[in-house]
ROGU-686016 format. One line per field, with one value per atom (N, C-alpha, C): atom name; x, y, z; residue number from 1. Coordinates in Angstrom, 1 decimal, decimal comma, m for minus. Each point is the difference from the previous one (the first is absolute). Layout:
# ROGU-686016
atome <- (CA/...)
c1 <- (X/...)
c2 <- (Y/...)
c3 <- (Z/...)
num <- (NUM/...)
This chain:
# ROGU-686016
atome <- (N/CA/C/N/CA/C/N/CA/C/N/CA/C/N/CA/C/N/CA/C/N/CA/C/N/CA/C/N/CA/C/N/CA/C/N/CA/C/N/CA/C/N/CA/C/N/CA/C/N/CA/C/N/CA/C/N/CA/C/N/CA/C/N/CA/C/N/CA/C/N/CA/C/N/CA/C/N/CA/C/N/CA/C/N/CA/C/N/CA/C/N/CA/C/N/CA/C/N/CA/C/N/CA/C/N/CA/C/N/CA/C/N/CA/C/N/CA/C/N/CA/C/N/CA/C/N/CA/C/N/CA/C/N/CA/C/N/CA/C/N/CA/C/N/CA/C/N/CA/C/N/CA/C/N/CA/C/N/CA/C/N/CA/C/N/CA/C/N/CA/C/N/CA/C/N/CA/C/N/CA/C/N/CA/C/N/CA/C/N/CA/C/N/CA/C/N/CA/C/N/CA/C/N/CA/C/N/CA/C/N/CA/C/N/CA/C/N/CA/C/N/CA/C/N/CA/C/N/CA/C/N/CA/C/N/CA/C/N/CA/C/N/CA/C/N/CA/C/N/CA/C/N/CA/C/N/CA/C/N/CA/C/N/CA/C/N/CA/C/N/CA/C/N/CA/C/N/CA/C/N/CA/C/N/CA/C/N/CA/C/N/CA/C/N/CA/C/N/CA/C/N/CA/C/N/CA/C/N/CA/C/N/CA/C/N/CA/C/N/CA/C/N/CA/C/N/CA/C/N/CA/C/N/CA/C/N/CA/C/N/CA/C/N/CA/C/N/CA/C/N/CA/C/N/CA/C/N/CA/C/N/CA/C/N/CA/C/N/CA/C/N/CA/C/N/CA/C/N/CA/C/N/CA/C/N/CA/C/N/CA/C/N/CA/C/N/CA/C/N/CA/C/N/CA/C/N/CA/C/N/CA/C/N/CA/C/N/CA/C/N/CA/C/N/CA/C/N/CA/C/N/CA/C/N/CA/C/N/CA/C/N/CA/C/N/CA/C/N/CA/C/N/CA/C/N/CA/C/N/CA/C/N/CA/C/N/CA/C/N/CA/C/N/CA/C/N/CA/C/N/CA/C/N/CA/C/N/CA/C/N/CA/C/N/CA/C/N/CA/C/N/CA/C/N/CA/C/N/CA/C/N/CA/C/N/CA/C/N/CA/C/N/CA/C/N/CA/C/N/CA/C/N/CA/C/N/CA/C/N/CA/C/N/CA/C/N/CA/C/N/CA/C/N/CA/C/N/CA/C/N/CA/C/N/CA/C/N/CA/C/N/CA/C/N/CA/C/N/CA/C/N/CA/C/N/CA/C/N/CA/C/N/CA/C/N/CA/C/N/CA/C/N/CA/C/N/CA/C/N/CA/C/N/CA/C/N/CA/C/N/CA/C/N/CA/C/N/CA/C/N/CA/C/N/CA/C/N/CA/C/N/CA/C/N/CA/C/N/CA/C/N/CA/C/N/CA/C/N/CA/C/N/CA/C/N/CA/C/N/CA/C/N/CA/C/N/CA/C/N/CA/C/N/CA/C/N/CA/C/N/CA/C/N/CA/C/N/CA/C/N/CA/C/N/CA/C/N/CA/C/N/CA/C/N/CA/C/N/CA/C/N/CA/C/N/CA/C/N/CA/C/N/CA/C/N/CA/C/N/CA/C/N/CA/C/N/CA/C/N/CA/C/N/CA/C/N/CA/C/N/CA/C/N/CA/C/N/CA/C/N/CA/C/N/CA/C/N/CA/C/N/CA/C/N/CA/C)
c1 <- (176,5/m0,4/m1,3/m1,1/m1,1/m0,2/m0,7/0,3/m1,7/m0,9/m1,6/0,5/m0,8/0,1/m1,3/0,3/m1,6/m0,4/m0,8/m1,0/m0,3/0,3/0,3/m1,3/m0,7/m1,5/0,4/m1,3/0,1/m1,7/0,1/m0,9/m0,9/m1,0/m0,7/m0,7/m0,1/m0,4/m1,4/m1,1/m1,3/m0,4/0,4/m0,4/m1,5/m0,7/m1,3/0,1/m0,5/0,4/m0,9/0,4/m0,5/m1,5/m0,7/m1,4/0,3/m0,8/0,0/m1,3/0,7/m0,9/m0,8/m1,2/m0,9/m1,6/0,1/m1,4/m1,8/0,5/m1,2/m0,8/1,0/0,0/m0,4/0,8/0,2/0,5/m1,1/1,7/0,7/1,1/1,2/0,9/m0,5/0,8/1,3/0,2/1,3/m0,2/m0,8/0,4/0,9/0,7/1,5/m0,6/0,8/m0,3/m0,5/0,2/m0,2/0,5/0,6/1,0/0,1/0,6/0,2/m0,6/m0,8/m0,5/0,9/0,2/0,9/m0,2/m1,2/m0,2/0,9/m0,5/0,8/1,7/0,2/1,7/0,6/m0,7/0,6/m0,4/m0,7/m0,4/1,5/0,3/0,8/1,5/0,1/1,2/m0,4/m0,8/m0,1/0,8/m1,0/0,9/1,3/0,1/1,9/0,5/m0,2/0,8/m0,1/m1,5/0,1/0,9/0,6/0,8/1,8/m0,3/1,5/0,6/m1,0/0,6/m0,2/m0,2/0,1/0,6/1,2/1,2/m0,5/m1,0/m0,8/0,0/m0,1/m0,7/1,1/0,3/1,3/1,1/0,3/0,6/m0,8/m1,0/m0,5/0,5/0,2/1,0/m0,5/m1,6/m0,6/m1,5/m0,1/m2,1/m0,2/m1,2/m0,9/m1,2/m0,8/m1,7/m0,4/m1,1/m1,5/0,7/0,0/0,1/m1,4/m0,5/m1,0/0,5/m0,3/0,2/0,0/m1,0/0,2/0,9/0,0/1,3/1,4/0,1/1,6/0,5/m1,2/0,2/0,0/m0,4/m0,3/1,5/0,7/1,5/0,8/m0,2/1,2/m0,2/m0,9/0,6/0,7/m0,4/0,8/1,4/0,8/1,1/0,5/m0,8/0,6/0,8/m1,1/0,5/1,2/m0,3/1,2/1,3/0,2/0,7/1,2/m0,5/0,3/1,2/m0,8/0,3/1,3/m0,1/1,0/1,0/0,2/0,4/1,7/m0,9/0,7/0,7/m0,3/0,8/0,8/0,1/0,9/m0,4/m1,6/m0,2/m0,7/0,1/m0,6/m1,6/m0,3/m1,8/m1,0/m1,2/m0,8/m0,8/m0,3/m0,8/m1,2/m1,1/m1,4/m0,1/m1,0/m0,4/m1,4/m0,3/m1,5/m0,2/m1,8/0,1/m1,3/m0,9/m1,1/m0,6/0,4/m0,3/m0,8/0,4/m0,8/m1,0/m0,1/m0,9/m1,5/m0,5/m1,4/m1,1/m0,8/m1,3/m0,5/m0,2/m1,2/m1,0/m0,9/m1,1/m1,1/m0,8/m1,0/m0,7/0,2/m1,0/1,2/1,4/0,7/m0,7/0,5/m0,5/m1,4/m0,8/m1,1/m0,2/m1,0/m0,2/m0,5/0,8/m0,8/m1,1/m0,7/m1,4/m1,1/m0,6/m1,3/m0,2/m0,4/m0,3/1,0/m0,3/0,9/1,2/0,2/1,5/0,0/m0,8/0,4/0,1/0,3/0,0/m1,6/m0,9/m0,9/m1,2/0,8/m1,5/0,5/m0,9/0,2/m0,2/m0,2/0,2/0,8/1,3/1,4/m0,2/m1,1/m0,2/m0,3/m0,2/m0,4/1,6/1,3/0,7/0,8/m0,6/0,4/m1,4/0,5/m1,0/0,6/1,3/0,3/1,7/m0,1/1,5/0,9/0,1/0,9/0,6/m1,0/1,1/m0,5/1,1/m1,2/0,5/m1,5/m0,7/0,5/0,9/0,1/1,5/0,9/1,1/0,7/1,1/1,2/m0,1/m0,2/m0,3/1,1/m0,4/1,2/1,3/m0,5/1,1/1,0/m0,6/0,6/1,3/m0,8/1,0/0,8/m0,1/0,9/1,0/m0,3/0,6/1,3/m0,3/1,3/0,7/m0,7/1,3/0,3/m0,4/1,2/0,5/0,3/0,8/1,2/m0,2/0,7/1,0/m0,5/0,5/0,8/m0,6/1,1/1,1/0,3/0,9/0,9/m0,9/1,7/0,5/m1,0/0,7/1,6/m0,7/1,4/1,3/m1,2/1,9/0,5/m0,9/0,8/0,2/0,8/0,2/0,5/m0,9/0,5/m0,4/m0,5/m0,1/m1,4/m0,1/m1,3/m0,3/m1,6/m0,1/m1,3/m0,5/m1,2/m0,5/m1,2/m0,9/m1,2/m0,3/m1,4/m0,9/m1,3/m0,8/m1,7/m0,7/m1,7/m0,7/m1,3/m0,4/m0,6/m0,4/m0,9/1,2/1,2/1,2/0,7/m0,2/1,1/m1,1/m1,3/m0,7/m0,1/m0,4/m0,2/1,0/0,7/1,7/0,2/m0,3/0,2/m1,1/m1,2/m1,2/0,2/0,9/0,2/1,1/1,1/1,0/m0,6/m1,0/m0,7/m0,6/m1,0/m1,4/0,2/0,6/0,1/m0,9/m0,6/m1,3/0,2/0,2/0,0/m1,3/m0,9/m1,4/0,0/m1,3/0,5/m1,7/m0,2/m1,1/1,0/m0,3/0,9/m0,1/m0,8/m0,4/0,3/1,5/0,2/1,1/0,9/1,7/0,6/1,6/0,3/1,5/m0,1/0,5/m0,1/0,3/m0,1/0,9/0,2/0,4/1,2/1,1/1,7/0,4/m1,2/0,6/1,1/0,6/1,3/m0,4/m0,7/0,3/1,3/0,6/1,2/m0,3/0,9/m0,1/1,3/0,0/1,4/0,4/0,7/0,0/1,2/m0,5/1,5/0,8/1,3/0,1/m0,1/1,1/0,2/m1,4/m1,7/m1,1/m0,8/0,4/m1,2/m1,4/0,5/m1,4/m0,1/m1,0/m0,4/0,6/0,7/0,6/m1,1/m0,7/m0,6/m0,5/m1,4/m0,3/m0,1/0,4/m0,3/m0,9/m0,1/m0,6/m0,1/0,5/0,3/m1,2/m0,1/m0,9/0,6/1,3/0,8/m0,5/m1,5/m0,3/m1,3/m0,7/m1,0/m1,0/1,1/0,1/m0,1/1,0/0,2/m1,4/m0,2/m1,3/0,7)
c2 <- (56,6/m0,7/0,6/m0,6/0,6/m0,4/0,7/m0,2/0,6/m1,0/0,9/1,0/1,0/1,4/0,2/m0,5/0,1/1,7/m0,3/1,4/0,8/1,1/0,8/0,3/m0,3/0,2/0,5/1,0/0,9/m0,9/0,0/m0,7/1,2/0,7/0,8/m0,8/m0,1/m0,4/1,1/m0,2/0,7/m0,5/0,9/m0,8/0,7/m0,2/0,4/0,4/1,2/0,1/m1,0/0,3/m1,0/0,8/m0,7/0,3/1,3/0,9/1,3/0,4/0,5/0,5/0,9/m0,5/1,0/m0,7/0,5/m0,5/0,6/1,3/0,5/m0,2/m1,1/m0,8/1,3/1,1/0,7/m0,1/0,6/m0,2/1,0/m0,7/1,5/0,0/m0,5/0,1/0,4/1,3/1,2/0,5/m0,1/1,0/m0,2/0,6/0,1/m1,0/m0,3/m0,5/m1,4/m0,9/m1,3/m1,0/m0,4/m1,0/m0,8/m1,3/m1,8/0,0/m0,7/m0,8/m0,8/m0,6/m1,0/m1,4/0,2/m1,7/0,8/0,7/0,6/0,2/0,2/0,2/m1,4/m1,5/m0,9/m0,1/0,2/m0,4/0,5/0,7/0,5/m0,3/m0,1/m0,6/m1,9/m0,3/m1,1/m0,6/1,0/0,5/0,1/0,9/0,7/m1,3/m1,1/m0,7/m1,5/0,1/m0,4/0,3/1,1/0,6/m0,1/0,3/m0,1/m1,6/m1,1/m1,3/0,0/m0,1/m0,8/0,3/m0,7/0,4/0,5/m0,5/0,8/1,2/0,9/1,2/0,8/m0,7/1,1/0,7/m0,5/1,5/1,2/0,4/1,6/0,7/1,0/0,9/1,7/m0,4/1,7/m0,1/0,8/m0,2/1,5/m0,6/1,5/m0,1/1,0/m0,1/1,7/m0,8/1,5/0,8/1,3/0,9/m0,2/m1,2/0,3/m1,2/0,5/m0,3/m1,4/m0,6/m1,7/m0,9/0,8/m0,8/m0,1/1,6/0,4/m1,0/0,0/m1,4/m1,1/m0,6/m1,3/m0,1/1,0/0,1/0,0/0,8/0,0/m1,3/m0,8/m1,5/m1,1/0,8/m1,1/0,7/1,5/0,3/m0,6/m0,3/m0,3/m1,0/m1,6/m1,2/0,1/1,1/m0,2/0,2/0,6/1,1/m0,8/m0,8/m1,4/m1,0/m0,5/m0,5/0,3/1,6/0,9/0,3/0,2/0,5/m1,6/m1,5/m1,3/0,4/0,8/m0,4/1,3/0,8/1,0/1,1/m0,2/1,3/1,2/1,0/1,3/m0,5/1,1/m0,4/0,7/m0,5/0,6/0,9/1,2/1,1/m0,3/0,7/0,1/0,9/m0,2/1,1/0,1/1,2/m0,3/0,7/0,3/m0,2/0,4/0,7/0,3/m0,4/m0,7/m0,8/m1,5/m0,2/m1,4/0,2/1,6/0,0/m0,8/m0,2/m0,2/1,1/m0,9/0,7/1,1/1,2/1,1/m0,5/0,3/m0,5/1,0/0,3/1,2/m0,2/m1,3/m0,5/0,3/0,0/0,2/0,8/m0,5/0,7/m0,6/m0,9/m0,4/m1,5/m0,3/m1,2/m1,0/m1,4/m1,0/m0,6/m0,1/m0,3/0,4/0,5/0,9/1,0/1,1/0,7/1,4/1,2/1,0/0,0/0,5/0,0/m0,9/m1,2/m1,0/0,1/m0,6/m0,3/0,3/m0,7/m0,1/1,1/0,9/1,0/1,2/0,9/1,3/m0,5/m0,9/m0,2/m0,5/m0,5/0,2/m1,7/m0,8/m1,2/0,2/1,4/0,2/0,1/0,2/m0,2/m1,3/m1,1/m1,3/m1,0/0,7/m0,8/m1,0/m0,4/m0,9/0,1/m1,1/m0,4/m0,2/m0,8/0,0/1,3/1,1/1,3/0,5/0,4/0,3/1,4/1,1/1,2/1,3/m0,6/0,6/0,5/m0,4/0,8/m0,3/m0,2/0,0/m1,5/0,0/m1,2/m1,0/m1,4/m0,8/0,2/0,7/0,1/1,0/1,1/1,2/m1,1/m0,9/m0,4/m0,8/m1,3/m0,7/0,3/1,3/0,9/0,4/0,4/1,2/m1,5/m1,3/m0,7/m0,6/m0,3/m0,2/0,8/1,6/1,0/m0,8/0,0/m0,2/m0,7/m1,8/m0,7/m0,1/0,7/0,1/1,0/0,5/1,2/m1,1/m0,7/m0,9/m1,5/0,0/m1,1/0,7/0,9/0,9/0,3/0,4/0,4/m1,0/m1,4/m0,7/m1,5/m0,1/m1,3/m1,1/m0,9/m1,2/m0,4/1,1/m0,2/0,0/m0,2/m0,1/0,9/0,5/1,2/m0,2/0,6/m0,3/1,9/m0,3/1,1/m0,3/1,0/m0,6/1,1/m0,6/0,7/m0,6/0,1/0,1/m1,2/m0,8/m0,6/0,5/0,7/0,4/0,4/1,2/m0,3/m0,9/m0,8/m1,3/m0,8/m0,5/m0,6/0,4/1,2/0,7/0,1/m0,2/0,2/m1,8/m0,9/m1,2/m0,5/0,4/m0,3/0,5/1,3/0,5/m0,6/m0,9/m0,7/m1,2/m0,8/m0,9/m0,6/1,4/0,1/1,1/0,5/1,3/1,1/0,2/0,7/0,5/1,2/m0,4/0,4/0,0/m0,6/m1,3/m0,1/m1,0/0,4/m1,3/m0,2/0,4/0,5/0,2/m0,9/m0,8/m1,0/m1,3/m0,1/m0,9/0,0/1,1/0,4/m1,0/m0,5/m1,5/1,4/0,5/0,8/0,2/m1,1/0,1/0,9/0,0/1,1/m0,5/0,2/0,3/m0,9/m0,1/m1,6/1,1/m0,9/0,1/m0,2/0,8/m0,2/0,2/m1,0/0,0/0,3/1,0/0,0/0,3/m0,9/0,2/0,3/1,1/0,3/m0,3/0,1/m0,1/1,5/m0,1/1,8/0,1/m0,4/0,7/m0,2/m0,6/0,2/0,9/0,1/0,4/m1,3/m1,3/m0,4/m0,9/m0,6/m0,5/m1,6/m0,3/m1,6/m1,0/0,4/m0,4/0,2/m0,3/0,7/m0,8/m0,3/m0,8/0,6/m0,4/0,4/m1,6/1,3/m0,9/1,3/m1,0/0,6/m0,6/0,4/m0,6/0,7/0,7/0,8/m0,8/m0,9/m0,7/m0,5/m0,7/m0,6/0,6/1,7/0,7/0,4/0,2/0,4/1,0)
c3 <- (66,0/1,1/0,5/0,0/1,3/0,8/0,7/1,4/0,7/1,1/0,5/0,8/0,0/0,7/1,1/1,2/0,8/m0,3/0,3/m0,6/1,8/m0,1/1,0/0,3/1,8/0,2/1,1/0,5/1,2/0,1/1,6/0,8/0,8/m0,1/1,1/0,7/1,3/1,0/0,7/m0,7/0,9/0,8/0,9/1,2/1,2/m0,1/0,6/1,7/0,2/1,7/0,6/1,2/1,4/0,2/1,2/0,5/0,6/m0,5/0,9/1,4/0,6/1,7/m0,7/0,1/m0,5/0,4/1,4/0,7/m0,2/m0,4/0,1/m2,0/m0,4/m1,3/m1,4/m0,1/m0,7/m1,3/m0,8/m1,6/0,2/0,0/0,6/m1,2/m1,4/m1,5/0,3/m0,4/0,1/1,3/1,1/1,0/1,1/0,2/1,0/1,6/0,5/1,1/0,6/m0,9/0,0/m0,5/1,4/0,3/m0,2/m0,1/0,3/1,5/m0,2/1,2/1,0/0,7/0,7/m1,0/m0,2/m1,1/m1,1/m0,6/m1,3/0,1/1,4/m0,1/0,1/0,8/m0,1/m1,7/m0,8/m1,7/m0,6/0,4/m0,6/0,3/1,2/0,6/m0,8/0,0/m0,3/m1,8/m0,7/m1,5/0,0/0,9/m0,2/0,2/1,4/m0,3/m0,8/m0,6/m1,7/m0,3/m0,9/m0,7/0,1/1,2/0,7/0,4/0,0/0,2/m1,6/m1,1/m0,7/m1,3/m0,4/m0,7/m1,4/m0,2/m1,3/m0,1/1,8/m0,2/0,7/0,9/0,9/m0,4/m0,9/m1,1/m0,8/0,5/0,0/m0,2/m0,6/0,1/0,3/m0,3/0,6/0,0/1,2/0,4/m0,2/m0,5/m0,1/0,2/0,6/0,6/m0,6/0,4/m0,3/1,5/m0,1/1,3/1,0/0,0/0,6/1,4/1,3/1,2/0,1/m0,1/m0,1/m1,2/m0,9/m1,1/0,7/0,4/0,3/1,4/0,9/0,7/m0,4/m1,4/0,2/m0,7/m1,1/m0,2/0,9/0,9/1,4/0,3/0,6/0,0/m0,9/m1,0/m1,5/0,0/0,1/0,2/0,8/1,5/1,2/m0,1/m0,8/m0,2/m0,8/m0,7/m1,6/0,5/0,9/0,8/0,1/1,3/0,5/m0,8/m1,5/m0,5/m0,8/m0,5/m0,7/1,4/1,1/0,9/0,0/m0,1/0,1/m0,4/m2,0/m1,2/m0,2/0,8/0,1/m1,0/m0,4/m0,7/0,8/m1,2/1,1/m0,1/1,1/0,5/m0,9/m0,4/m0,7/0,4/m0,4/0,3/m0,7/0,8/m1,3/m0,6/m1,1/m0,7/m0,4/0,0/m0,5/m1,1/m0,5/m1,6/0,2/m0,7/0,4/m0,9/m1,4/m1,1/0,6/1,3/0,4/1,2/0,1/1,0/m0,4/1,3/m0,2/m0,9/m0,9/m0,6/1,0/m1,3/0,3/0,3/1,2/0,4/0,8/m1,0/0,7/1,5/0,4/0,9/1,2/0,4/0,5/1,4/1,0/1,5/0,7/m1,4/0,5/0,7/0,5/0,8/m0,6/0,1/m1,0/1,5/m0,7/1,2/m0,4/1,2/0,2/1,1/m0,2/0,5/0,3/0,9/m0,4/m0,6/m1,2/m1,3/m0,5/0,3/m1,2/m1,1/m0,9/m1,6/m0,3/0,2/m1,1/0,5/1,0/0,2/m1,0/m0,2/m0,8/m0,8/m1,0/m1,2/m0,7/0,7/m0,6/m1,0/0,7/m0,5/m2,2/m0,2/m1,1/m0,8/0,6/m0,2/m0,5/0,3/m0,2/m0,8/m1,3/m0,9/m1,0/0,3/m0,8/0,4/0,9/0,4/m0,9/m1,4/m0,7/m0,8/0,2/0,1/0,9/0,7/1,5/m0,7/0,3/0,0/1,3/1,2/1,2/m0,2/m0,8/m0,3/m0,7/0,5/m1,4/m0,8/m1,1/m1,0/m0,1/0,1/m0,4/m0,7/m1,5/m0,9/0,7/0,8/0,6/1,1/0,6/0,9/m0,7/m0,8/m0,7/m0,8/m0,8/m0,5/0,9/1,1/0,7/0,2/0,8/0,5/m1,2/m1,2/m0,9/m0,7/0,4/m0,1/1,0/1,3/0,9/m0,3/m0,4/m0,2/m1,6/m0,7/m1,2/0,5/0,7/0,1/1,3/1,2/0,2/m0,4/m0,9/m0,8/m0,6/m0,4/m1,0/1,2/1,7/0,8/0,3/0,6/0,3/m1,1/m0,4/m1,1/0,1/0,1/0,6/1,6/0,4/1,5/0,6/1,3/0,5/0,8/0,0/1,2/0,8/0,7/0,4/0,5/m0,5/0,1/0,9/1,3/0,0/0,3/m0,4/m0,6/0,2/m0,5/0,4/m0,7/0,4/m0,4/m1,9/0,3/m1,6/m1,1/0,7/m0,9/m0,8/0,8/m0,3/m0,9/0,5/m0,6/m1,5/m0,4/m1,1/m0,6/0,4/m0,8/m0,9/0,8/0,2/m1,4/0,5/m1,3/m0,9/m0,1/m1,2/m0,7/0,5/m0,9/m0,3/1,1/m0,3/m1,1/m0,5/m0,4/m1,2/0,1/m0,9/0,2/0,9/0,9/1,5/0,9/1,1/0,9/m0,9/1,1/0,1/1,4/0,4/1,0/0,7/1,2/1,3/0,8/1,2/0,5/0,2/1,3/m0,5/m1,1/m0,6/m0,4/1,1/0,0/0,5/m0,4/0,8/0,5/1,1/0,8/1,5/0,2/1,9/0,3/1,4/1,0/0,1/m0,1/m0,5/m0,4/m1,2/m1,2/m0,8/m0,9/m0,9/m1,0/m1,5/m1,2/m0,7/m0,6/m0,2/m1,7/m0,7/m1,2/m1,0/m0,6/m0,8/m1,6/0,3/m1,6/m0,5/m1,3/m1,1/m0,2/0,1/0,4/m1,1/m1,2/m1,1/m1,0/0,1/m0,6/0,5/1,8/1,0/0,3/m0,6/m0,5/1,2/1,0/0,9/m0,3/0,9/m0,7/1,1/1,4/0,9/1,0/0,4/1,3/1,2/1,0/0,9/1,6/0,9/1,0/1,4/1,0/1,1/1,1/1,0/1,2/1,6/0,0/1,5/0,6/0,4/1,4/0,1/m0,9/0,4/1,0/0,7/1,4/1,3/m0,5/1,3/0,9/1,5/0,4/0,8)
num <- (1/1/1/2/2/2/3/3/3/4/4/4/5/5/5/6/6/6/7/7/7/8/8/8/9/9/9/10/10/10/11/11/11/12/12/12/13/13/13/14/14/14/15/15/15/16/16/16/17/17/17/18/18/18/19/19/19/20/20/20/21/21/21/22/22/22/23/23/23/24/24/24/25/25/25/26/26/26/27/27/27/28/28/28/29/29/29/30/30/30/31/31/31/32/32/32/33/33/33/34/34/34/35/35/35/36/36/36/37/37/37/38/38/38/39/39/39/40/40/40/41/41/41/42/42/42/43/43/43/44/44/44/45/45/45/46/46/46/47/47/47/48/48/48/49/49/49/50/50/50/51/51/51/52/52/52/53/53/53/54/54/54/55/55/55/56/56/56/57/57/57/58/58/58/59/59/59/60/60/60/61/61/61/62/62/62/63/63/63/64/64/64/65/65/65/66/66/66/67/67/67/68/68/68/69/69/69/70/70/70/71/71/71/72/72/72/73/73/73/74/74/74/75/75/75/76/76/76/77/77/77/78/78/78/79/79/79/80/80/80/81/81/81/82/82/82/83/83/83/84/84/84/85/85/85/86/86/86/87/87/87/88/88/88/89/89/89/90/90/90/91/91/91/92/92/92/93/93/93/94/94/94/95/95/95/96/96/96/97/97/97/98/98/98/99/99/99/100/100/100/101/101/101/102/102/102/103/103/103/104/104/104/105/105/105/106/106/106/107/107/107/108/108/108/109/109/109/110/110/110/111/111/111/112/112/112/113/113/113/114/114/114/115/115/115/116/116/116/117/117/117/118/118/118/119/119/119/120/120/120/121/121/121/122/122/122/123/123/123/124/124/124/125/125/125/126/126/126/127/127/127/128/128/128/129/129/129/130/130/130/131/131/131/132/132/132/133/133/133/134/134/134/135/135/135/136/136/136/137/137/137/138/138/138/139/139/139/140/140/140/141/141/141/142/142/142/143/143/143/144/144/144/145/145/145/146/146/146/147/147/147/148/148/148/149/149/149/150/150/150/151/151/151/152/152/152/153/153/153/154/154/154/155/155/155/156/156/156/157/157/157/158/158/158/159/159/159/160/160/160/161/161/161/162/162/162/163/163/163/164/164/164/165/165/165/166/166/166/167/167/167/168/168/168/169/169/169/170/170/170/171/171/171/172/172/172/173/173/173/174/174/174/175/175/175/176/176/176/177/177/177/178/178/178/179/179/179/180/180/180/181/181/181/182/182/182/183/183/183/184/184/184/185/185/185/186/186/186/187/187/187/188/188/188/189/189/189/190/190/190/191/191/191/192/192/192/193/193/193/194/194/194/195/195/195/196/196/196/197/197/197/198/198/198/199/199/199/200/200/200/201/201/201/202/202/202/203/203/203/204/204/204/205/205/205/206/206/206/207/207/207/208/208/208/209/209/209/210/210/210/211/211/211/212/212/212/213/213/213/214/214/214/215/215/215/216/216/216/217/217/217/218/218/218/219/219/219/220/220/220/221/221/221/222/222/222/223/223/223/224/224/224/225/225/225)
């Protein structure tokens, strides 16, 4: 007798943080101390409850973020919604985790001012640093980044099987990771990332190939002001 066997797929959910408070318009890359804005925390509350209304996704079973201050926020609101939903169904609550595999890109220019004038970007010279954006020259290289998150991502495809999780994580991360299953390449033009502020790249693998069965992408913070 035979009989079809659905093919067992784990779903990661990248999810991009919300708008960060950052007035004095700093690249604050890796540095500590920069938060979700109030726009950035409705973005994210907005996503979570993406996520949490919709029967596609509300079975999660575990979030993980970059340790960096505005991820771990934009995950405490996607826990929060999940919470909720798991709480109905009498399961236990999800904890976060983080993963320093999805942090945001090395970036030499870090602490400086996008603008003009005292600390900006383009005084000192640093403009000699950016001679060709498709590999950008200022720090850690695309393959460097695409590389670690699909370290990441082959390792929970393997923990969790069959199941869905959400990670969230950085625009250039995610993008480069994305171009690279795309394209076979993960350079890329920056200014030509499809990575809004706490959009959802959805990606789904095959467990038992590892091999990408689909990528999708939603942007439920769009709207938010």
């Amino acid at each position: 007798m035979s009989a079809t066997t659905a093919t067992a797929a784990t779903t990661i959910h990248f999810v991009r943080h919300g708008k960060v408070y950052n007035p004095d318009h700093l690249l604050y890359e890796r540095l500590p101390g920069f938060h979700l804005s109030d726009r950035g925390m409705r973005m994210a509350q907005a996503t979570a409850h993406y996520l949490a209304a919709n029967p596609q996704t509300n079975t999660i079973s575990a979030v993980y973020s970059s340790p960096l201050d505005r991820t771990r926020e934009t995950a405490g609101a996607i826990i929060d919604a999940l919470n909720e939903v798991r709480a109905e169904r009498n399961q236990s609550p999800l904890e976060l985790h983080t993963d320093s595999r999805v942090i945001e890109a090395g970036n030499e220019f870090r602490g400086l001012r996008i603008g003009h004038g005292e600390g900006a970007l383009w005084r000192n010279g640093n403009w000699r640093l950016v001679l060709n954006l498709w590999r950008p020259s200022w720090g850690e290289s695309y393959c460097s980044i695409a590389a670690r998150m699909a370290d990441f991502a082959r390792e929970k495809v393997a923990q969790h099987p069959g199941e869905q999780i959400v990670v969230v994580s950085h625009e250039s991360p995610i993008w480069s990771y994305r171009h690279l299953l795309e394209t076979g390449h993960p350079e890329h033009w920056m200014f030509l990332r499809h990575t809004a502020l706490a959009s959802v790249t959805s990606i789904t693998y095959d467990c038992a190939s590892g091999k990408v069965m689909s990528i999708t992408y939603a942007d439920p913070a769009a709207d938010v002001q």
